[in-house]
C-alpha positions in Angstrom: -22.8 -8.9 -5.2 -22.2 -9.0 -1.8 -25.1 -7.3 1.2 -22.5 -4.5 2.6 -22.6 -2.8 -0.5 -26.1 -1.6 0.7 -25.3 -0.1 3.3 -24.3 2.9 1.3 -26.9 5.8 1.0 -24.8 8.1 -1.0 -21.9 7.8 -3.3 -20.1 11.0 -1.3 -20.2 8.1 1.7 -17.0 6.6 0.3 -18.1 2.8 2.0 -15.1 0.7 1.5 -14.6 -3.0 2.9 -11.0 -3.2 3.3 -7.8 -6.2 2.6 -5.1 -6.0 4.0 -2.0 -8.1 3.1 1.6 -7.8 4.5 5.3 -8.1 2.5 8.4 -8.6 2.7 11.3 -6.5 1.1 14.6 -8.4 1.5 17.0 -5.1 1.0 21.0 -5.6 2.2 20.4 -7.9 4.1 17.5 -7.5 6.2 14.0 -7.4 6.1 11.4 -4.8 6.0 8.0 -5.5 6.7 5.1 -3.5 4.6 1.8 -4.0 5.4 -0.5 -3.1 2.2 -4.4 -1.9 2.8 -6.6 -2.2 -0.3 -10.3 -0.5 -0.2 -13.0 -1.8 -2.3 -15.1 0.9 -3.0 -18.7 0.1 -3.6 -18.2 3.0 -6.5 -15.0 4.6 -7.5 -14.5 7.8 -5.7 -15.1 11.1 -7.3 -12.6 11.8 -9.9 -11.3 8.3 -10.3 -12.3 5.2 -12.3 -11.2 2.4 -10.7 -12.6 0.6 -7.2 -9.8 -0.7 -5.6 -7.0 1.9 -4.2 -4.1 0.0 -2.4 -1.5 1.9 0.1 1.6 0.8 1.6 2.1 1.9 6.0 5.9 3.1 4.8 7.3 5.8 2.8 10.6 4.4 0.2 13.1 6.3 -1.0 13.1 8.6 2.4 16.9 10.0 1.0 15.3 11.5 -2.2 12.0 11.9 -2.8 10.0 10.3 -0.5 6.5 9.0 -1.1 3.9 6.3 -0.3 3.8 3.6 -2.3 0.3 3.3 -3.7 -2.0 1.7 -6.4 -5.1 1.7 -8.5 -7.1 -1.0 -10.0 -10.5 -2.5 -11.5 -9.4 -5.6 -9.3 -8.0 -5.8 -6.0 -5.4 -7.7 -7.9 -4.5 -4.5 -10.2 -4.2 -2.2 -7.0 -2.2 -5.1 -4.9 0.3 -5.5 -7.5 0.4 -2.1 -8.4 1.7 -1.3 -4.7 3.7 -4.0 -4.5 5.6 -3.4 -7.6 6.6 0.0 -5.9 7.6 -1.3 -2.6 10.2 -3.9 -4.8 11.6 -0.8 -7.3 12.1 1.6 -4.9 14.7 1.8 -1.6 13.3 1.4 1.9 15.8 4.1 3.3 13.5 4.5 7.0 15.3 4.3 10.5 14.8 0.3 10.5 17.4 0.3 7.9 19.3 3.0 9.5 19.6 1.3 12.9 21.2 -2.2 11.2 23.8 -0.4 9.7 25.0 1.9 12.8 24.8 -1.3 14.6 28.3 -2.5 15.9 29.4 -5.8 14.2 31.6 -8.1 15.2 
């Protein structure tokens, strides 16, 4: 068990050491860059189980119902893939992608 864990006093404190990891969606052509934070919690928050809690820095599907991708796990693994897996199955549809195609071509 690593020291920082100690520096919690209280569960309500919330101490997290945080990962963060960056991806790639290839999507019509292009490239959209996500970069994924995952906290490790030195105890799972109130109300959940797990100690890991990953979240993407871009909504997906903007056109319909947007929403953050995010993910849960007992490893930062779990919560990692969990994000990930979101950020593949669902359309980036931000202005990045909006600015390629009003771009004029050739």
């Amino acid at each position: 068990m690593s020291d920082w864990r100690f520096a919690q006093k209280d569960v309500s404190e919330e101490l997290a050491l945080l990962h963060h990891f960056s991806i790639k969606k290839n999507q019509n052509g292009g490239e959209i860059c996500f970069i994924i934070t995952v906290k490790e919690f030195v105890a799972p928050p109130r109300g959940q189980f797990a100690r890991f809690f990953a979240q993407a820095d871009k909504h997906v599907n903007q056109r319909t119902a947007p929403f953050l991708p995010t993910g849960w796990g007992n490893s930062l693994l779990d919560a990692l893939s969990d994000c990930a897996r979101t950020i593949r199955e669902f359309p980036y549809e931000g202005e990045e992608v909006a600015a390629a195609k009003d771009s004029p071509g050739p």
